[in-house]
TIKOL-36320 format. One record per atom (N, C-alpha, C, CB): residue number from 1; residue in three letters; atom name; x, y, z. Coordinates in pm, whole numbers, plus 50000, padded with zeros to 5 digits. Glycine has a CB too. Layout:
! residues N
NUM|Ala|CA|X|Y|Z;
...
! end
This chain:
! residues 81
1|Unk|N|43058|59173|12216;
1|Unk|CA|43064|59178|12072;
1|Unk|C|42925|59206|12017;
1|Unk|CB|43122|59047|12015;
2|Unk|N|42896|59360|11972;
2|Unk|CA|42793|59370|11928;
2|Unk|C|42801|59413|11789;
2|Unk|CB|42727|59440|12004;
3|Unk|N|42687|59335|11672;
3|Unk|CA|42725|59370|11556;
3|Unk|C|42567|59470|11493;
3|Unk|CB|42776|59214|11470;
4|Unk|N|42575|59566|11442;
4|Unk|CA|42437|59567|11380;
4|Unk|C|42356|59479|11253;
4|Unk|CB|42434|59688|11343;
5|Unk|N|42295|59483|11191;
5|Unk|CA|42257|59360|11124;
5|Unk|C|42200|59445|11008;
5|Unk|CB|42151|59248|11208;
6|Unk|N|42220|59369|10910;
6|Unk|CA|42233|59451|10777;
6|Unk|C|42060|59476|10708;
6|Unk|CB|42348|59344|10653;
7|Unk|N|42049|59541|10629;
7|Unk|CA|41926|59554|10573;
7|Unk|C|41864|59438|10530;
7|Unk|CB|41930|59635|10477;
8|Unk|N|41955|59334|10450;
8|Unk|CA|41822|59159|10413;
8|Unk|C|41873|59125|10561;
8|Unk|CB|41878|58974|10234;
9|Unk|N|41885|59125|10654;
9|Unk|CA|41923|59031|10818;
9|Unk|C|42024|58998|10822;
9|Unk|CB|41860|58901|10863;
10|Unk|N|42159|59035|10719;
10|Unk|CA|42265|58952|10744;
10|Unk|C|42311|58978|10914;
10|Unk|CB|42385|58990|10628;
11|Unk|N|42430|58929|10932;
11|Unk|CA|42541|58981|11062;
11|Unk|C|42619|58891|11001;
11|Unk|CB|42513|58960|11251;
12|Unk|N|42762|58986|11091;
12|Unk|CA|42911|58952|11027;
12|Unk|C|42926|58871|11160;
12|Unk|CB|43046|59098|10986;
13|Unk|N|42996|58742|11210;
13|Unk|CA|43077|58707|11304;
13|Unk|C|43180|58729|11300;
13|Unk|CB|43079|58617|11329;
14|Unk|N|43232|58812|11463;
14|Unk|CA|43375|58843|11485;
14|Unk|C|43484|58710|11452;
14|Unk|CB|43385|58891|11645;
15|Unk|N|43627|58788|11413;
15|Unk|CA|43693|58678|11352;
15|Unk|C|43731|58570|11476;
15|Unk|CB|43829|58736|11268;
16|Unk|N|43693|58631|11604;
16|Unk|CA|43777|58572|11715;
16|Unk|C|43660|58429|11694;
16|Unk|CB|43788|58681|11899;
17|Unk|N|43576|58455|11704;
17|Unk|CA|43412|58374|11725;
17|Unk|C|43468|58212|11593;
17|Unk|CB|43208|58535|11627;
18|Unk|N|43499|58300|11470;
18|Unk|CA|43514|58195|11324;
18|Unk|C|43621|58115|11389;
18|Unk|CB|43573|58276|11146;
19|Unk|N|43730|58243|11435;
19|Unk|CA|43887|58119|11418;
19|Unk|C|43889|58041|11528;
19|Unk|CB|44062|58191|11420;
20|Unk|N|43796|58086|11648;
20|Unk|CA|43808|57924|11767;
20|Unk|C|43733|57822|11734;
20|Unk|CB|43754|57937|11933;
21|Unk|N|43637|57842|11642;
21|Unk|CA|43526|57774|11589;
21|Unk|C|43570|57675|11477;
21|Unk|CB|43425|57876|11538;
22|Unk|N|43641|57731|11416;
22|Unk|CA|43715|57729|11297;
22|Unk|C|43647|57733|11163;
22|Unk|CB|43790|57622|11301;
23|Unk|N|43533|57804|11128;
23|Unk|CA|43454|57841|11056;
23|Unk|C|43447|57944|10929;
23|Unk|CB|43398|57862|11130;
24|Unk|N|43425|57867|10851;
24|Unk|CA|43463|58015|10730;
24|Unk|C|43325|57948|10609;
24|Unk|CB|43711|58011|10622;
25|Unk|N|43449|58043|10504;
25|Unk|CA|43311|58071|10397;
25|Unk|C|43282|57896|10318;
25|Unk|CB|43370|58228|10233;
26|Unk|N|43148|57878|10332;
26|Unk|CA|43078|57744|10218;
26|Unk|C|43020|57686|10357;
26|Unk|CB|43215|57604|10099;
27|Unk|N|43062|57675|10491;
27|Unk|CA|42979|57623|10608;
27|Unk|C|42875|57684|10597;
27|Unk|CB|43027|57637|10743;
28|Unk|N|42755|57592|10690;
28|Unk|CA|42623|57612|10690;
28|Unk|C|42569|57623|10815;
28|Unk|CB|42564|57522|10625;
29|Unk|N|42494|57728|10851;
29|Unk|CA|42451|57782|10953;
29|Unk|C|42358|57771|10991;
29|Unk|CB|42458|57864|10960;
30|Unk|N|42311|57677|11087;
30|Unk|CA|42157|57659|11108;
30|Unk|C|42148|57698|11294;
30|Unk|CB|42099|57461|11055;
31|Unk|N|42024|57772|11247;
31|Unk|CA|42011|57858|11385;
31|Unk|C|41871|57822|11416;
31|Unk|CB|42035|58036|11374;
32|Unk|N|41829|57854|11586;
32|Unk|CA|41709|57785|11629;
32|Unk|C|41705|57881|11707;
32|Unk|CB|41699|57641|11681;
33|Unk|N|41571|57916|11730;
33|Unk|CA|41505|58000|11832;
33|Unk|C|41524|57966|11994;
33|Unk|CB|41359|57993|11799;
34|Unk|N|41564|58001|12033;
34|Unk|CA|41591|57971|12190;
34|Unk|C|41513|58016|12305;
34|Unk|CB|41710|58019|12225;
35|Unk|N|41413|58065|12334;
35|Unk|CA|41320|58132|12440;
35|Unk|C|41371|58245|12357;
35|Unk|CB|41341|58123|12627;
36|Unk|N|41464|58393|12423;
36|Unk|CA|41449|58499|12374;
36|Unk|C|41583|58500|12330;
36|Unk|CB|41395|58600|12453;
37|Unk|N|41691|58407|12268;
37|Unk|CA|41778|58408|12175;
37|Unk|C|41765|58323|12086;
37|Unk|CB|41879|58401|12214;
38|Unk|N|41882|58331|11994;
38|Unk|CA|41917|58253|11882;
38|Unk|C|42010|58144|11912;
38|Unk|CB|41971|58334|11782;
39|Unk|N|42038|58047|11882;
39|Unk|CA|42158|57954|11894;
39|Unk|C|42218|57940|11723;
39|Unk|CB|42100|57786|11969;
40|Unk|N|42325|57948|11709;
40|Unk|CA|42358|57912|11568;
40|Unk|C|42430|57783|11585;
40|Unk|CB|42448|58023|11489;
41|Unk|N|42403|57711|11490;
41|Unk|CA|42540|57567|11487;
41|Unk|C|42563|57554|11355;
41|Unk|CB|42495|57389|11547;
42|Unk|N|42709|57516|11311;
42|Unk|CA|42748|57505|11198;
42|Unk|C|42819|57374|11142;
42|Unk|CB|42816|57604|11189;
43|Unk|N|42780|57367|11025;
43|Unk|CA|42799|57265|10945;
43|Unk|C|42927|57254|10814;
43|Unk|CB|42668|57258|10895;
44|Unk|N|43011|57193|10884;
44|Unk|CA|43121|57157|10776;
44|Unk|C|43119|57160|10617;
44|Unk|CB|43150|57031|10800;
45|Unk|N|43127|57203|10511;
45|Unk|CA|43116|57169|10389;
45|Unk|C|43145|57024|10355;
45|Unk|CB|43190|57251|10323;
46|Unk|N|43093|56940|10300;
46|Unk|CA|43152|56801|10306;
46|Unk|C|43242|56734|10196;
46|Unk|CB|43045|56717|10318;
47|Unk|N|43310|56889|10136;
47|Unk|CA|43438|56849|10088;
47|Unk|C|43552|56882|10139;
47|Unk|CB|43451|56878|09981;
48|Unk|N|43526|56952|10277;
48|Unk|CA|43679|57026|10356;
48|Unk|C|43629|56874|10460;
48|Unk|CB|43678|57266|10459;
49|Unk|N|43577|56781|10489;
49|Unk|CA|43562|56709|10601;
49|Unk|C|43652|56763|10710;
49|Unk|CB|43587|56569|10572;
50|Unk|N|43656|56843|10746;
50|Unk|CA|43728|56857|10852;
50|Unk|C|43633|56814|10989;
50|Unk|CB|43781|57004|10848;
51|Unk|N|43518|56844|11006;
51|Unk|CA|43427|56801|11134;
51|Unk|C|43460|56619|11120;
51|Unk|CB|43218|56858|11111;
52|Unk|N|43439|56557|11038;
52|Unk|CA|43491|56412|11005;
52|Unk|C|43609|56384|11053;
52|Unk|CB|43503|56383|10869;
53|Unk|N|43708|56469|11020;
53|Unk|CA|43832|56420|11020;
53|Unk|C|43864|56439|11229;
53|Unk|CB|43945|56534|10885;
54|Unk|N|43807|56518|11295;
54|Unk|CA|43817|56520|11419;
54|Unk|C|43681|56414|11518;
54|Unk|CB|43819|56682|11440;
55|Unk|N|43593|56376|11434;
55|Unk|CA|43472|56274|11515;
55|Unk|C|43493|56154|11468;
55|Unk|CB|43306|56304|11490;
56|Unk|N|43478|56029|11567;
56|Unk|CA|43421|55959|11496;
56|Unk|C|43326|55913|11446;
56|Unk|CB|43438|55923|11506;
57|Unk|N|43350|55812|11259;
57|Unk|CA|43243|55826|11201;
57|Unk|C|43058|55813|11281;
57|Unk|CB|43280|55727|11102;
58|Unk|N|43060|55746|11403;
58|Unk|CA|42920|55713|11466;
58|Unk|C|42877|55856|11499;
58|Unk|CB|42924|55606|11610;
59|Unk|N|42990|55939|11605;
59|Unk|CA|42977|56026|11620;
59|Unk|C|42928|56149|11537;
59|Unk|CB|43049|56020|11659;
60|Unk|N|42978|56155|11448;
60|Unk|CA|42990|56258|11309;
60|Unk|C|42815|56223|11289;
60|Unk|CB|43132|56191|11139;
61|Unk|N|42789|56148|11246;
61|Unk|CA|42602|56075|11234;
61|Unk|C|42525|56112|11317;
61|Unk|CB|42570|55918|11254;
62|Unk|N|42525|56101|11460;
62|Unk|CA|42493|56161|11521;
62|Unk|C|42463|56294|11574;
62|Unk|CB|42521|56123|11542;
63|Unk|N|42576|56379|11561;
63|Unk|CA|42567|56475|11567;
63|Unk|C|42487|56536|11461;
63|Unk|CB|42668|56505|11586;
64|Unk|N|42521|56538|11334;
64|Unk|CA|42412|56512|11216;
64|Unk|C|42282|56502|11218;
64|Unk|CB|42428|56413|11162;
65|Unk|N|42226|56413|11232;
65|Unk|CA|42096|56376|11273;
65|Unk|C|42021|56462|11358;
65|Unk|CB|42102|56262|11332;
66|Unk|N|42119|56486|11487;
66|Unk|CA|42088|56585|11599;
66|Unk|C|42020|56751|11517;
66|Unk|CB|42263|56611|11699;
67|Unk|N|42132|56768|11437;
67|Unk|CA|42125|56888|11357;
67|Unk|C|42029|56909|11285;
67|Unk|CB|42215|56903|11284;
68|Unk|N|42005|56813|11175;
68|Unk|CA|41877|56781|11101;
68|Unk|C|41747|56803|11184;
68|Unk|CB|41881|56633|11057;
69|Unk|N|41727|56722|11270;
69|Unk|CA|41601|56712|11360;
69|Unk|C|41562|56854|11426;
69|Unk|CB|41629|56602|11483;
70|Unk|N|41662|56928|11488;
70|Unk|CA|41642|57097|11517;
70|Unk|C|41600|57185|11404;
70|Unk|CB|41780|57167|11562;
71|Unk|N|41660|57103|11286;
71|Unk|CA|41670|57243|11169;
71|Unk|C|41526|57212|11087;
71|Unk|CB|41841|57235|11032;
72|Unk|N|41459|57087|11124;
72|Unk|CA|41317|57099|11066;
72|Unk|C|41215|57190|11127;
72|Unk|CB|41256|56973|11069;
73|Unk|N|41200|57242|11245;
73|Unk|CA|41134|57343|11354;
73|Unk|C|41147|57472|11326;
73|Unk|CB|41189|57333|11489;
74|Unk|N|41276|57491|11267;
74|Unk|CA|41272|57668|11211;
74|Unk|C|41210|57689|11056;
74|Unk|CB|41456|57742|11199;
75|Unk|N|41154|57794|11113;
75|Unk|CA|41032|57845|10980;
75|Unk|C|41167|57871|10887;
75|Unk|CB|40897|58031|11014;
76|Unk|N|41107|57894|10769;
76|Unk|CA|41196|57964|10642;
76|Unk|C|41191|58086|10670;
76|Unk|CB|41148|57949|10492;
77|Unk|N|41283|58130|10627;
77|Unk|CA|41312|58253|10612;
77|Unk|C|41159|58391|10548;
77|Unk|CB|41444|58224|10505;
78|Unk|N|41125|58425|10621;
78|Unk|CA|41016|58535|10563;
78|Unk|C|40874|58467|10563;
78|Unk|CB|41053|58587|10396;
79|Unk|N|40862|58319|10616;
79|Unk|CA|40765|58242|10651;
79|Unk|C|40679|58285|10744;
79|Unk|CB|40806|58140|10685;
80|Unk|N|40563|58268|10759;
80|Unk|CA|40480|58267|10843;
80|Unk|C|40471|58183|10973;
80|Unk|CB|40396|58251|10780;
81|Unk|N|40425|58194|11103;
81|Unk|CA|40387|58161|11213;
81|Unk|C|40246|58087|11227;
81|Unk|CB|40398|58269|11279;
! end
């Protein structure tokens, strides 16, 4: 699955990628540099709780936290090195 990537950096994910994922539009995408890839992980809107409604609550925090702590390491967008 190769996508090209749009003039501001967007990319589209294939629908196969969203619907096993179960991912759509208002989730939040936080991606981390990996040696010479990207990793993306995504974040529930926290009025569809659906990631809630399948963890439990300790779990759900955790994972959270986990997320938070990665997503302070990536520069902003158009940021400097």
């Amino acid at each position: 699955m190769a996508n090209i990537i749009g003039p501001e950096g967007e990319i589209i994910l294939d629908s196969e990628i969203r619907e096993r994922l179960g991912v759509g539009p208002g989730w939040t995408a936080v991606q981390q540099l990996v040696d010479d890839h990207v990793e993306l992980r995504f974040i529930a809107p926290a009025e569809t709780g659906s990631f809630k409604e399948r963890a439990k609550a300790k779990d759900w925090a955790e994972r959270t936290a986990r997320i938070k702590a990665n997503a302070k390491d990536i520069p902003a967008p158009g940021g400097t090195e």
